[in-house]
N, C-alpha and C positions, 0 to 999 in steps of 0.2 A: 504493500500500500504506500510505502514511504516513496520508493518510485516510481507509483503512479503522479504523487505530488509533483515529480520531478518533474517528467513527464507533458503534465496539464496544466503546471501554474507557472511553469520558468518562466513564461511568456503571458500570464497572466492581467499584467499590468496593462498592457493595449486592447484590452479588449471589454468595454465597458465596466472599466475599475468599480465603481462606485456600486454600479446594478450588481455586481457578483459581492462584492464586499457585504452590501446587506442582505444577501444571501444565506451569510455564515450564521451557525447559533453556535452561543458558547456558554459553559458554567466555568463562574472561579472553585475549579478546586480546591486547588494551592488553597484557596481562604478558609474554605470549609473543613479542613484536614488542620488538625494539631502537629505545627510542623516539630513540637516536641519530641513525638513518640513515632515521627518518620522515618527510614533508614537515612544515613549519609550517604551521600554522592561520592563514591570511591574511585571511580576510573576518570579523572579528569578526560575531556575531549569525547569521550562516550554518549549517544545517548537512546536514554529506551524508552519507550513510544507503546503505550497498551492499546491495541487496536480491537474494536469489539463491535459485535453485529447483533443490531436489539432484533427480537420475536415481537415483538409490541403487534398485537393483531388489531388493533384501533386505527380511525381513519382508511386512507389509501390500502395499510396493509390489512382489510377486516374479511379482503377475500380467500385468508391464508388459517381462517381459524375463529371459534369465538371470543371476543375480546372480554378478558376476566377483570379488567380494570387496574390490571396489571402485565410487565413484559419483564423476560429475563435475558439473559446474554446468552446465547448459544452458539456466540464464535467470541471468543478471546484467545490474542495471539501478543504475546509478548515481544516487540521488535527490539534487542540490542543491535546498535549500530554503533560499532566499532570508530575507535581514534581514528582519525581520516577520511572517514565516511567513505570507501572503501570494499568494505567487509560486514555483512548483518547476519545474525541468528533469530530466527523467529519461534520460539516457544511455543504452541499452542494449549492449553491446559484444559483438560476435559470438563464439561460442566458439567457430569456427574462424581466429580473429584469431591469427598467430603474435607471440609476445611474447616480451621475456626475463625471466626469472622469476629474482625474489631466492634468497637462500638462505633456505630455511624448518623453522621447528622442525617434528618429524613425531609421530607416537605413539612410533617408537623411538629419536629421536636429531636429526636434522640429514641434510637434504637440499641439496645443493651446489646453487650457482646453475645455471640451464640457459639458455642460448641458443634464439632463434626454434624457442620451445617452441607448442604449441597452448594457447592462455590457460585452457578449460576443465581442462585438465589439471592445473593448481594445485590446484584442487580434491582430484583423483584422492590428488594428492601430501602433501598437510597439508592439508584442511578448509577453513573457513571465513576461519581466520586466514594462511594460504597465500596466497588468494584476497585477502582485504588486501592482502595484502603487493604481490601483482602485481598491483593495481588503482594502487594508491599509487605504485608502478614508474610504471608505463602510463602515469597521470594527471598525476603532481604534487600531487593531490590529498587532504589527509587524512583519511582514514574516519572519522568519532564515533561510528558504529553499525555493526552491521551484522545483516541479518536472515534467516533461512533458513524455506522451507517445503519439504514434500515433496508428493510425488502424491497421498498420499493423505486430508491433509489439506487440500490447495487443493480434491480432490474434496469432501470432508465439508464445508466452507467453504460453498463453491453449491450443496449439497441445501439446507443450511440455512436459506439467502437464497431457495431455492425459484425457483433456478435466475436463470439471468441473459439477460438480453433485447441479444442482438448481432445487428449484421450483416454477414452473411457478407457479401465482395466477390465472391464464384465460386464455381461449385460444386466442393467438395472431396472424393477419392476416395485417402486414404490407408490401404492395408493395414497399416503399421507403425504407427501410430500409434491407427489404428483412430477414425479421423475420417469419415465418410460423410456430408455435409451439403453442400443445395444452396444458392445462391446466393439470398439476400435474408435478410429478420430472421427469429431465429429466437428463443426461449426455453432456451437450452440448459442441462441437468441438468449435476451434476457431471461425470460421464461423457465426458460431450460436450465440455462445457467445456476440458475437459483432454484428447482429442483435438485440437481447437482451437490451443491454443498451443503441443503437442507438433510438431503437423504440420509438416514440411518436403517430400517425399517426394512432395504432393498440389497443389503450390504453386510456379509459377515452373519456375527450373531445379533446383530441387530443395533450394538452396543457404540457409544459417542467417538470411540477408535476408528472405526474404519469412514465416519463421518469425517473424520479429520484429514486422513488420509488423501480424499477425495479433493476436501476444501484448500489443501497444499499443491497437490494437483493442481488446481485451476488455479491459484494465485501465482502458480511459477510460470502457466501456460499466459495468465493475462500479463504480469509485467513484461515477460516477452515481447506480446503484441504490443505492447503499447510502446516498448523502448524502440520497437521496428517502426513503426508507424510511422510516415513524414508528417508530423501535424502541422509543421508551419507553410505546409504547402495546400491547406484546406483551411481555412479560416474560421470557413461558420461551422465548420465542423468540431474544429477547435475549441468556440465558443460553446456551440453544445454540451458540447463536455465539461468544460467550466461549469456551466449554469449547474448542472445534475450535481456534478459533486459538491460545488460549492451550499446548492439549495437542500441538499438531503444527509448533509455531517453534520455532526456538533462535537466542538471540539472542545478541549481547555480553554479556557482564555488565554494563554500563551502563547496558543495556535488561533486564538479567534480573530484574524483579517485578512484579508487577500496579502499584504504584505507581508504578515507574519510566514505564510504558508506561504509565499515566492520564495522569502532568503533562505527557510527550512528545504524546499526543494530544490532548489540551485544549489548546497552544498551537496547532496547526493548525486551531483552529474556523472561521478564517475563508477557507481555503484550500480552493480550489474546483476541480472538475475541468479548466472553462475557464480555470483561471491554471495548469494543468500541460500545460510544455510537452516533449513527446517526440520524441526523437531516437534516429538509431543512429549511433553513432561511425561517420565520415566512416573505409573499408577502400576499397583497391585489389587486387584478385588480384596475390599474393605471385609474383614474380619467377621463384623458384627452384622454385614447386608452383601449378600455376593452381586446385587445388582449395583451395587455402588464399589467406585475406588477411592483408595488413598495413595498418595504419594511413595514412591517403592524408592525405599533405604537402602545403602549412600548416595545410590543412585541419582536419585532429585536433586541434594544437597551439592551433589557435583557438578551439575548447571549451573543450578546458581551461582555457585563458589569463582567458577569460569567467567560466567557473563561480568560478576561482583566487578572479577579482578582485569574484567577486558581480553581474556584468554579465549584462542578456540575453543568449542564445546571439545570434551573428550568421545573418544569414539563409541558408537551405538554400545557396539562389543563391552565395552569400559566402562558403561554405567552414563553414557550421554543420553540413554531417549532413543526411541524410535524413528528412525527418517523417515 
């Protein structure tokens, strides 16, 4: 995603600054978070960016589900981007991972901390900044950014791009999800796409792994396209793309202006798809619920420990995570 900024906004600023700038929605984190009990920032030059995709079934997205008055995170990806910008590792952390969850400011007040809670459910609980807070838990890690899409902008997103060229590993036949695609490369429309990394249901034993799988899949196949892509030779094309992203994120306020989100993607100009390396935090079937994980020992710890220190992750074999 960090390269998709690159990408979409280097060039940004020509193209009705002001109309895409109040596009963006952003919450102050940073203010709502106790920068007391936050980790430190250890890797000078480093930084890591928690990318996450709301289920919110309200609104536009109310054709994906009944809307409960509430949305959880069903994609969170952890981007460290390495001194130099360079070099990234992308975490993915399963949302059936049982976590313990800080105490978080809410829309009415203050949510007490909870015990081997389900990680997506931070979300449910306090937003975005929630979701920090129990990442930062989990990791040791500290957030600089952090970025949200929903369904129906990651849809608008690939019409725009005119669809994205993946391939499938197996033929997939999910009803809930509404993924129906057979096994080899396909060109897939928004639609699809978003089938695609919804699915679990179609996939394996059913379980948020091989969901992940899939979702890495198309994130190495879209930053591809779009790093190939001549954008500055199609304009409105260009523009289109802005509007969608810029109208359906919400960022930090760090990241909340068209400027912010140019300088932040003009440092990754040189950050390529083959230097992003993807993982999924290293989970064992939790103890107490075989349909739920937890984090598998030293295993996790040596991610983090890595990413902490600015270090490549260590190998699969070695306790780094699944590619």
């Amino acid at each position: 995603m960090a390269t998709i900024f690159m990408a979409l906004l280097g060039v940004g600023a020509a193209f009705a600054y002001q109309d895409l700038n109040d596009n963006i929605a952003s919450q102050d984190v940073d203010g709502q978070l106790n920068a007391d009990v936050r980790p430190e920032r250890k890797a000078p030059g480093a930084v890591n960016v928690l990318l996450l995709g709301s289920d919110s079934r309200s609104g536009s997205n109310r054709e994906y589900g009944r809307d409960e008055g509430s949305a959880r995170s069903d994609t969170a990806m952890v981007v460290h981007i390495a001194n130099g910008r360079r070099d990234a590792s992308v975490i993915s952390i399963p949302r059936d991972t049982l976590v313990d969850r800080p105490t978080c400011p809410t829309k009415s007040g203050t949510a007490p901390a909870a015990k081997a809670v389900m990680f997506n459910s931070a979300y449910e609980t306090g937003g975005m900044t929630c979701t920090v807070a129990t990442v930062e838990r989990l990791s040791g890690l500290r957030m600089d950014h952090v970025v949200e899409i929903d369904f129906t902008g990651f849809k608008k997103l690939v019409d725009t791009l005119g669809g994205v060229r993946v391939n499938v590993p197996q033929d997939i036949r999910d009803p809930y999800s509404h993924a129906h695609l057979s096994k080899g490369t396909h060109s897939l429309n928004g639609e699809q796409a978003l089938g695609l990394v919804r699915t679990r249901h179609g996939i394996g034993d059913g379980s948020d792994l091989g969901r992940i799988k899939l979702q890495q899949t198309f994130m190495k196949a879209l930053i591809t396209q779009i790093r190939s892509a001549n954008l500055l030779t199609d304009p409105v094309r260009l523009y289109r793309l802005l509007d969608d992203l810029t109208s359906t994120i919400t960022t930090d306020k760090g990241l909340g202006s068209l400027s912010a989100l140019t300088s932040f993607a003009r440092s990754l100009d040189g950050l390529d798809a083959d230097r992003i390396d993807f993982r999924t935090l290293p989970v064992t079937p939790a103890p107490q619920d075989p349909n739920r994980v937890v984090p598998q020992q030293p295993q996790a710890n040596a991610v983090w420990q890595a990413l902490s220190a600015d270090r490549q992750l260590p190998a699969p074999s070695e306790g780094g995570g699944q590619s």
